[in-house]
C-alpha positions as a Markdown table, in Angstrom:
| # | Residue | x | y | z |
|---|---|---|---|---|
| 1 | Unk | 261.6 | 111.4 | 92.0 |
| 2 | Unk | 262.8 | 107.9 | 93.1 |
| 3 | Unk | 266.0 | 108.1 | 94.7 |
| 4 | Unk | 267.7 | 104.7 | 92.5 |
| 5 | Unk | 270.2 | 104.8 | 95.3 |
| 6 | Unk | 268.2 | 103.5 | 98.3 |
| 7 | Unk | 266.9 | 100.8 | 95.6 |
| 8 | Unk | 270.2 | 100.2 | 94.2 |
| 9 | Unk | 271.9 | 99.9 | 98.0 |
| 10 | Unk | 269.1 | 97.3 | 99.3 |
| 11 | Unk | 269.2 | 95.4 | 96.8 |
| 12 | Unk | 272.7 | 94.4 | 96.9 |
| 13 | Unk | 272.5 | 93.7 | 100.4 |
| 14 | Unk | 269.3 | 91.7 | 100.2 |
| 15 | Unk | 271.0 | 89.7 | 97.2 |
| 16 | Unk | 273.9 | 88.8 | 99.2 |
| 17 | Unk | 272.5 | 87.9 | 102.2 |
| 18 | Unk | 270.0 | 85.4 | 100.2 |
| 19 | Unk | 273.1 | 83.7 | 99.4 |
| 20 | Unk | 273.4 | 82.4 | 103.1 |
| 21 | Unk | 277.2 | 82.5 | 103.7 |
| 22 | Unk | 276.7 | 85.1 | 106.7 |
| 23 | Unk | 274.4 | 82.1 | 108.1 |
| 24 | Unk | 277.2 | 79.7 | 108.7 |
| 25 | Unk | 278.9 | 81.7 | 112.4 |
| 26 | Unk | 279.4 | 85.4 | 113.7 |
| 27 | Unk | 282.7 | 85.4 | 112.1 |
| 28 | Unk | 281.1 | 84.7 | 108.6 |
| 29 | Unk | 278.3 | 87.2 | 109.7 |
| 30 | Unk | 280.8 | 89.8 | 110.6 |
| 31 | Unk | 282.9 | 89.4 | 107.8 |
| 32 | Unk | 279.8 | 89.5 | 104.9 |
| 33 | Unk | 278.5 | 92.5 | 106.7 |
| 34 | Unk | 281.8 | 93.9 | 106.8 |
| 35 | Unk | 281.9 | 93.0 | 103.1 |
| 36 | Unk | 278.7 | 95.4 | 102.6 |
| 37 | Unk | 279.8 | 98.3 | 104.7 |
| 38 | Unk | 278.4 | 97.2 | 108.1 |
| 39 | Unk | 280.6 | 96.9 | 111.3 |
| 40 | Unk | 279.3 | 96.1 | 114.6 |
| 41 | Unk | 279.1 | 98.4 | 117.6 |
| 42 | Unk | 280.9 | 97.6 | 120.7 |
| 43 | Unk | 279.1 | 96.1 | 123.0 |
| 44 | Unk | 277.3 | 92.6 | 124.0 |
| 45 | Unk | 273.9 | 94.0 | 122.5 |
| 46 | Unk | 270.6 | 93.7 | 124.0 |
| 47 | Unk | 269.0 | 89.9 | 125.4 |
| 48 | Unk | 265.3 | 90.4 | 123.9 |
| 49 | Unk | 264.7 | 87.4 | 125.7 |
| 50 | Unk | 266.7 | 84.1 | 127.4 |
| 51 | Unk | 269.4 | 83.5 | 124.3 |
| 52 | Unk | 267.9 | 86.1 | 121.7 |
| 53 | Unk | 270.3 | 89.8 | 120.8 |
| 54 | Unk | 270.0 | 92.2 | 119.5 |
| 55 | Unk | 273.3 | 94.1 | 118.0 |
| 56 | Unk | 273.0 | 97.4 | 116.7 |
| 57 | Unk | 275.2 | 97.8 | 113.5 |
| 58 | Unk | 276.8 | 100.8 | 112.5 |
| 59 | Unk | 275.3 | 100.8 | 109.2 |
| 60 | Unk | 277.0 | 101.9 | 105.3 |
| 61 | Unk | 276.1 | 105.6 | 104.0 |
| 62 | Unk | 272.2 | 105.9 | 102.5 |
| 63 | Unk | 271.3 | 103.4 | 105.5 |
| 64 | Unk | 270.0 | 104.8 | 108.1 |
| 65 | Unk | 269.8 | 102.3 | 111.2 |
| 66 | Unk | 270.8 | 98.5 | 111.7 |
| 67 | Unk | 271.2 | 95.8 | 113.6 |
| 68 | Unk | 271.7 | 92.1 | 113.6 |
| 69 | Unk | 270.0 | 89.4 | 116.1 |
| 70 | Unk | 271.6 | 86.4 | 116.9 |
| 71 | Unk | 269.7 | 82.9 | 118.6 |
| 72 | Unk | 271.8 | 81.1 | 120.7 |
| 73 | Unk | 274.9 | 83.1 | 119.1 |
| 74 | Unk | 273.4 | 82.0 | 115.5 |
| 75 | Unk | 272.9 | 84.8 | 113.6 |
| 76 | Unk | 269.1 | 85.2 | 112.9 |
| 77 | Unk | 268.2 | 88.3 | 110.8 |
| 78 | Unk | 269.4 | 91.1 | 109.5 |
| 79 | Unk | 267.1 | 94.5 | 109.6 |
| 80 | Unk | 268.0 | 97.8 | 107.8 |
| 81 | Unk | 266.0 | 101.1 | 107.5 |
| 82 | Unk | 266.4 | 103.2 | 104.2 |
| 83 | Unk | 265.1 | 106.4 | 102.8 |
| 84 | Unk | 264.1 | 108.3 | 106.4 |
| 85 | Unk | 262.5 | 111.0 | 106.5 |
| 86 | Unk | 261.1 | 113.5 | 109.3 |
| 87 | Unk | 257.8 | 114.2 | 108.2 |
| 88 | Unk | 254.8 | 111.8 | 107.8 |
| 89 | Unk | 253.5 | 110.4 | 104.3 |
| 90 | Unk | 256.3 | 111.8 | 102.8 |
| 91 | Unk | 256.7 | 110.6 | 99.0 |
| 92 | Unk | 260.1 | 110.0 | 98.3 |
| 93 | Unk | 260.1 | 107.5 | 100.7 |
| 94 | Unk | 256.7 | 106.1 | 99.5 |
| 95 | Unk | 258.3 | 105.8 | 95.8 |
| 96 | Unk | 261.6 | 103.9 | 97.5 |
| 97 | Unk | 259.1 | 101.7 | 98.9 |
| 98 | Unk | 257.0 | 101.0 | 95.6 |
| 99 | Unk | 260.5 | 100.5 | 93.9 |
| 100 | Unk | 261.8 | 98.3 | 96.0 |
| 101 | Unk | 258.8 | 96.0 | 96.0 |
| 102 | Unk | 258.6 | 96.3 | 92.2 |
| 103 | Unk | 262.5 | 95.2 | 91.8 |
| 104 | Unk | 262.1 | 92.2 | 94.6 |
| 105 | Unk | 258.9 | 90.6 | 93.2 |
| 106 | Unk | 260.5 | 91.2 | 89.6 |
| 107 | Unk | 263.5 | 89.0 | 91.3 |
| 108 | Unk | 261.8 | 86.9 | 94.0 |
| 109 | Unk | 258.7 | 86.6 | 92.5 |
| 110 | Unk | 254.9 | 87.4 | 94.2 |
| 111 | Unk | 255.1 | 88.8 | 97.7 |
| 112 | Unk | 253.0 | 87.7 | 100.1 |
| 113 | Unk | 251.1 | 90.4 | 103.2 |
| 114 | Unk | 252.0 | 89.5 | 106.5 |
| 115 | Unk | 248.6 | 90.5 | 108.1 |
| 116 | Unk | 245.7 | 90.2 | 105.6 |
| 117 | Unk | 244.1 | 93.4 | 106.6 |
| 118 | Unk | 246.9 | 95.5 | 106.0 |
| 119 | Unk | 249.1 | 96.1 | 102.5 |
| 120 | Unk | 252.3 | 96.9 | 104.5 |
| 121 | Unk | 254.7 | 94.9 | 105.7 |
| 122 | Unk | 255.1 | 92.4 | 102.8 |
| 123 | Unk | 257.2 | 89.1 | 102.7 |
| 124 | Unk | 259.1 | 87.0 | 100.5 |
| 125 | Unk | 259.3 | 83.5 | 101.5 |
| 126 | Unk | 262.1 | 81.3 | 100.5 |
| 127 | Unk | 263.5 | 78.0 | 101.1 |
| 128 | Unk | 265.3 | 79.1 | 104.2 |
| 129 | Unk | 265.3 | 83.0 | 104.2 |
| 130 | Unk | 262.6 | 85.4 | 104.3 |
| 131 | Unk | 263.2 | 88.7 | 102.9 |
| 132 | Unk | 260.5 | 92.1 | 104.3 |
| 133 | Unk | 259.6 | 95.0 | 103.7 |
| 134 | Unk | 257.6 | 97.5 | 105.6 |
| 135 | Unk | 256.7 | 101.3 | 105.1 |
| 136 | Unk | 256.3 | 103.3 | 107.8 |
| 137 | Unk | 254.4 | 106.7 | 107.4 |
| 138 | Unk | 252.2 | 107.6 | 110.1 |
| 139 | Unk | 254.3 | 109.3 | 112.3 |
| 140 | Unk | 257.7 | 110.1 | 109.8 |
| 141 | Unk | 258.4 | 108.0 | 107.2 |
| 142 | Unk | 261.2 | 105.1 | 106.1 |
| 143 | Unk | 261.4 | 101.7 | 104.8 |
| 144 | Unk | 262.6 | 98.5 | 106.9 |
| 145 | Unk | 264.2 | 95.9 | 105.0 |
| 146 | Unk | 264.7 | 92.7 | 106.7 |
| 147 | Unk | 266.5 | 89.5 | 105.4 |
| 148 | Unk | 266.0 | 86.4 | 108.3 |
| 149 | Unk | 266.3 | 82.7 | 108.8 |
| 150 | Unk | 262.6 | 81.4 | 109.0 |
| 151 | Unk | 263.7 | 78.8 | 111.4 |
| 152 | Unk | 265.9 | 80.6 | 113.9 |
| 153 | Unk | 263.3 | 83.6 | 113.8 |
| 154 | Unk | 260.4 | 81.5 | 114.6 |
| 155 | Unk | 262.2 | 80.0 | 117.5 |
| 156 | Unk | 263.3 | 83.0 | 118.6 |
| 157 | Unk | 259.8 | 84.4 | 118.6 |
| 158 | Unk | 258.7 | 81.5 | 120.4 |
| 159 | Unk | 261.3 | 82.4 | 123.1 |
| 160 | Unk | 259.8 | 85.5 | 123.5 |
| 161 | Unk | 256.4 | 84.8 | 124.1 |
């Protein structure tokens, strides 16, 4: 049986950071992720490459990891991981995953795949943000959600290659 929880939790989060607010400076980041239970972990985080972080958030109960990346000190993207589980394939996780894409396409419309040949991770493209999600399952299983600015991301992958 679905756990409506994981659901429930990423969707609030998703909605609020499509509104954009925490896009506007690391004090408005901090405070909306403060706002949904995050808080950052000490610490500079880690340079991915020249100008791109990585901060690990210390993430609300039912999450399960976190972290924030910033471009320049812009905040880029959000990433969350939801309905973890040790063992490979396992299906609770597989139904989170199925819900969550149901609820977001019922909200955000059609998703789109992010490489042709494979059904997972899937995207939702909007004006400015992106929304994600991908099912992991080989190894043990969870769910990444990401929420990022298409712009900043894209620079910041340029960066890095």
């Amino acid at each position: 049986m679905v756990d409506d929880m994981d659901t429930e939790q990423a969707l609030k989060i998703i909605s609020s950071l499509l509104e954009g607010g925490w896009l506007e400076s690391e004090k408005a980041t901090a405070d909306e992720l403060w706002r949904l239970g995050f808080s950052m972990r000490n610490g500079p985080g880690e340079e991915l490459s020249p100008g791109v972080v990585q901060r690990e958030l210390e993430p609300p109960p039912g999450i399960d990891q976190a972290s924030l990346s910033t471009l320049d000190g812009e905040p880029t993207g959000v990433v969350f991981f939801i309905a973890s589980a040790a063992d490979s394939n396992n299906a609770e996780t597989k139904e989170v995953y199925e819900s969550l894409t149901f609820s977001l396409s019922q909200i955000l419309g059609s998703s789109e795949r992010v490489w042709a040949d494979e059904p997972s991770p899937l995207q939702w493209c909007g004006d400015d943000l992106d929304v994600g999600l991908q099912l992991f399952d080989r190894r043990d299983s969870s769910v990444m959600v990401w929420v990022e600015h298409r712009g900043r991301s894209q620079k910041a992958e340029l960066r890095a290659h």
